[in-house]
C-alpha positions as CSV (number, residue, x, y, z in Angstrom):
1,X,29.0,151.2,118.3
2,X,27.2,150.5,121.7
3,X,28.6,150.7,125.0
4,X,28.6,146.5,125.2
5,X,30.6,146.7,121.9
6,X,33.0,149.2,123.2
7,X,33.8,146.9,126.4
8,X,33.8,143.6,124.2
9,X,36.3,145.1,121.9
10,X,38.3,146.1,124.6
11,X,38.5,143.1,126.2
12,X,39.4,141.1,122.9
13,X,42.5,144.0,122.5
14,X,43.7,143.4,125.9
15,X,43.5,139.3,125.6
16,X,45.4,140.3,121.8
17,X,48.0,141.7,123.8
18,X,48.3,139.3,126.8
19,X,48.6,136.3,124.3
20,X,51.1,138.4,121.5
21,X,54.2,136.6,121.2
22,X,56.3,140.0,121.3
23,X,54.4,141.0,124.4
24,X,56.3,141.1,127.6
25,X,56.0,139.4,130.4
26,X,54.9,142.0,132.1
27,X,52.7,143.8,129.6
28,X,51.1,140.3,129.1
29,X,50.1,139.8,132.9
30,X,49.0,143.2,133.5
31,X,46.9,142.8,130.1
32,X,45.0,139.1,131.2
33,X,44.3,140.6,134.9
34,X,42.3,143.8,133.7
35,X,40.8,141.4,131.1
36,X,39.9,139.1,133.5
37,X,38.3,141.7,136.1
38,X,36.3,143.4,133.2
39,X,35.0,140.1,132.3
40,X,34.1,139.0,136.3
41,X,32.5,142.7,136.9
42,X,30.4,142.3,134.0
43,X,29.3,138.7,134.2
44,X,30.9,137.9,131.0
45,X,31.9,134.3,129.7
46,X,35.8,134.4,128.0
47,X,33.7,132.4,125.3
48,X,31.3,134.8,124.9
49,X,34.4,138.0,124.2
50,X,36.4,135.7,122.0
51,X,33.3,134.8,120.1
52,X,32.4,138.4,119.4
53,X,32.7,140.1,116.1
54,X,31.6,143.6,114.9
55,X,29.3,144.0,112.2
56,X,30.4,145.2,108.3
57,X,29.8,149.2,109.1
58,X,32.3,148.5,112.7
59,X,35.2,147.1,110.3
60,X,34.4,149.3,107.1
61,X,37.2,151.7,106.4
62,X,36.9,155.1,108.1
63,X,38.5,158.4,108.5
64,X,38.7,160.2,112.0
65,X,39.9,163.4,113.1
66,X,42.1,163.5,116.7
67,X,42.3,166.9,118.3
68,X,45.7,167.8,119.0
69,X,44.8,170.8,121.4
70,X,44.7,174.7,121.1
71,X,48.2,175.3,122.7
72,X,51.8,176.2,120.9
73,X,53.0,172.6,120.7
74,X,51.0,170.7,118.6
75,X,53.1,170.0,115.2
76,X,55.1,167.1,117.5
77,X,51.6,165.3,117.5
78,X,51.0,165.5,113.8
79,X,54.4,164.0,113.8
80,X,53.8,160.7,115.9
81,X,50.7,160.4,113.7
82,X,52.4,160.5,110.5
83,X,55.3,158.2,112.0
84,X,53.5,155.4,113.8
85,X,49.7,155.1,112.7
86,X,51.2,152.5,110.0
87,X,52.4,150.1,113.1
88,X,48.6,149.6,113.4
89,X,47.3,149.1,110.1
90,X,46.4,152.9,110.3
91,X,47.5,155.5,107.8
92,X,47.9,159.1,109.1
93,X,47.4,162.1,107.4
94,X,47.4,166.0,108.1
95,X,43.9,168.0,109.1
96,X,44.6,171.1,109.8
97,X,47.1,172.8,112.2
98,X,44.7,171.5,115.4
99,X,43.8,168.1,114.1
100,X,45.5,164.9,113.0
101,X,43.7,162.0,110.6
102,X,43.8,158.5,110.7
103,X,42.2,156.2,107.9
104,X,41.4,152.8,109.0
105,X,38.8,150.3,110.1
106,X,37.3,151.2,113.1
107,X,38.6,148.4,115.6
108,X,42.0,149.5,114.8
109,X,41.7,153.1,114.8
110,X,39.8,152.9,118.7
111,X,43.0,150.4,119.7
112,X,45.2,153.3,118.3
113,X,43.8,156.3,119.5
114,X,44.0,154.6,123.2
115,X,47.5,154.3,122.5
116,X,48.3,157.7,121.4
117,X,46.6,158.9,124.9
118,X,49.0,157.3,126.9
119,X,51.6,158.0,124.3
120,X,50.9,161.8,124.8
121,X,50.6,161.8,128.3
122,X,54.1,159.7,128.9
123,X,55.8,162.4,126.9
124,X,53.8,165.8,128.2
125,X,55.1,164.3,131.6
126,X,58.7,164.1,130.2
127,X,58.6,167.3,129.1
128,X,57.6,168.5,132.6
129,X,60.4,167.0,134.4
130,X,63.0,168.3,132.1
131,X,61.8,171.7,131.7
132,X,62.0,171.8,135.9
133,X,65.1,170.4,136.1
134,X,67.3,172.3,134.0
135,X,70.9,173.5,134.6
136,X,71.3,177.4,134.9
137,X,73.4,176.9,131.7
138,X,70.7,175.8,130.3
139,X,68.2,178.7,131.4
140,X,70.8,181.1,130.1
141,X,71.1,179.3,126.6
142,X,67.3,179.5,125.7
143,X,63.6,180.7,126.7
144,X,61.8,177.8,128.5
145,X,59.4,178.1,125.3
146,X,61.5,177.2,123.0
147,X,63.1,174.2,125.6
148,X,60.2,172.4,125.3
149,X,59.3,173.0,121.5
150,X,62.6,171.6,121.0
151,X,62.2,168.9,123.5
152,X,58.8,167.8,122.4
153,X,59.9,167.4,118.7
154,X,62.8,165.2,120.0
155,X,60.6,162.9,121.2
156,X,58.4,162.4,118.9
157,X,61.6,161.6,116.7
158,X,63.2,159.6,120.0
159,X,60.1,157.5,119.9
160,X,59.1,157.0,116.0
161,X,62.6,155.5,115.9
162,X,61.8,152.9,118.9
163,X,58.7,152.1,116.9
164,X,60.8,151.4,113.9
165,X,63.0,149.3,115.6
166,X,60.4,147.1,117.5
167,X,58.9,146.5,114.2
168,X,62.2,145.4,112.6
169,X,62.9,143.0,115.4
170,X,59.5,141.5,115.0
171,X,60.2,140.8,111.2
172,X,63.4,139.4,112.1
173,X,61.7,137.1,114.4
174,X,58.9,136.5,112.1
175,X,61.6,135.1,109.2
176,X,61.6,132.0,110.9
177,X,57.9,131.4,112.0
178,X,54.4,132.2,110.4
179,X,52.7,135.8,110.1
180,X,51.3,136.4,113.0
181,X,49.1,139.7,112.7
182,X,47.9,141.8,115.4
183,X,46.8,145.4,116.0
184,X,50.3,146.4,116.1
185,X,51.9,145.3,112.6
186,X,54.7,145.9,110.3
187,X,52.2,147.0,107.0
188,X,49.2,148.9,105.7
189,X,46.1,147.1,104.5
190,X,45.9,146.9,100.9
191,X,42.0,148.6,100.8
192,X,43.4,151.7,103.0
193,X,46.0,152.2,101.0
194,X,43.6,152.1,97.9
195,X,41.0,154.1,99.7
196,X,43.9,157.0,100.3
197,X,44.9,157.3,96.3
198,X,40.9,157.3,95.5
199,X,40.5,160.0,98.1
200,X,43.5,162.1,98.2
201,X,45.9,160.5,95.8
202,X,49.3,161.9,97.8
203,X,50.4,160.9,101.4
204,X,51.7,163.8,103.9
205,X,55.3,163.1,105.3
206,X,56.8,163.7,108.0
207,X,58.4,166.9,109.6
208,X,61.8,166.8,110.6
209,X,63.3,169.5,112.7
210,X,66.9,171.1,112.2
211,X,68.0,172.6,115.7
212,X,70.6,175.0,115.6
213,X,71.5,176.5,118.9
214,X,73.4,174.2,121.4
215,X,70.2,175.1,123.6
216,X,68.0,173.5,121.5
217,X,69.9,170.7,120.4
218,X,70.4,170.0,124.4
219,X,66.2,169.9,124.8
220,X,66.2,168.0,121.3
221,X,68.1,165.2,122.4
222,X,66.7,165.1,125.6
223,X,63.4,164.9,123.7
224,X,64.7,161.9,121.7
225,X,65.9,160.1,125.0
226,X,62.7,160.5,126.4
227,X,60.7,159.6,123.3
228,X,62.4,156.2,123.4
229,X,61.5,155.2,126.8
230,X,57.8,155.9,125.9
231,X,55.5,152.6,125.7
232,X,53.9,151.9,123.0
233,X,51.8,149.6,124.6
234,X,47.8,151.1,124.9
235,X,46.6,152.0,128.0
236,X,44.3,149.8,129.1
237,X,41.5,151.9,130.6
238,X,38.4,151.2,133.1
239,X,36.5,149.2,130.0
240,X,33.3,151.4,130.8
């Protein structure tokens, strides 16, 4: 994919999202101004993006790794993969302990991969401000470590539930109207999900943690509180 491609996909996502019925207000505004001052710095008609489409070998189903870093808390990434790559026609599957996979078509899996940078970010800053600001108590219950270990895997759980739930008011809200289908929707393309039992023939699942300790329970659910404030919503970028 060329650079042009790059920024005319981009701009089609962020018009996607501005016009989305479940967008908000907000998102949607925020969404139609970048669009608009990509389109004005690069001298490009609105026609011109919406008439754009990417060849056969840009929407051909393909596989790509995501780093997850070289650190100690990685296995919370795998987890968001696993738990939310399906909200955008994505299926995500293990690659190792230092990389996630996602199987897709390639518009979607660029759309996602945004996301899940913004995604990590909101949380690793989360995880910041709550390993700073803990009581004494909790200093004295549990290694700083294992505080954020705990707190990490709480929200990916905190924020795979959110996903869940936005997807199950947007059926609800769908009963009454047409599909509407955008990069963010409530199923898995038929040819991925083909593609996956040709290739691989089981799914990985997802890891669910168990904390014991009232220390770890605390950063848990502080995790999961955190998770679920997280936006879901990709970051829109500079478009270059």
């Amino acid at each position: 994919m060329t650079k042009q491609d790059r920024l005319m996909s981009k701009i089609q996502t962020m018009l996607d999202i501005a016009e989305r019925e479940t967008t908000t207000p907000g998102e949607a505004a925020a969404a139609m101004s970048r669009a608009q001052e990509l389109m004005l710095k690069h001298d490009l008609a609105e026609s011109k993006v919406r008439a754009f489409e990417l060849t056969p070998s840009q929407v051909a189903i393909e596989r790509r790794q995501i780093h997850l870093g070289w650190g100690l808390y990685k296995d919370w990434k795998q987890q968001v993969i696993f738990g939310t790559a399906k909200h955008f026609m994505l299926r995500g599957l293990s690659s190792g302990v230092f990389y996630g996979m996602v199987l897709g078509r390639r518009k979607d899996i660029n759309v996602y991969v945004t996301a899940l940078e913004s995604i990590f970010r909101q949380i690793d800053a989360q995880a910041a401000i709550a390993l700073k600001t803990r009581t004494p108590e909790e200093k004295a219950m549990v290694h700083g470590k294992s505080f954020k270990r705990s707190f990490y895997r709480g929200a990916a759980r905190g924020f795979i539930a959110r996903m869940h739930e936005d997807r199950r008011r947007k059926e609800l809200r769908a009963t009454d109207t047409a599909v509407h289908q955008t990069a963010i929707v409530p199923v898995i393309d038929g040819a991925i999900k083909k593609y996956i039992q040709d290739m691989w023939g089981g799914l990985s699942g997802t890891y669910r943690s168990n904390e014991s300790r009232s220390g770890l329970q605390t950063a848990y659910y502080k995790g999961y509180d955190a998770g679920r404030q997280t936006s879901a919503t990709p970051a829109l970028g500079t478009g270059e």
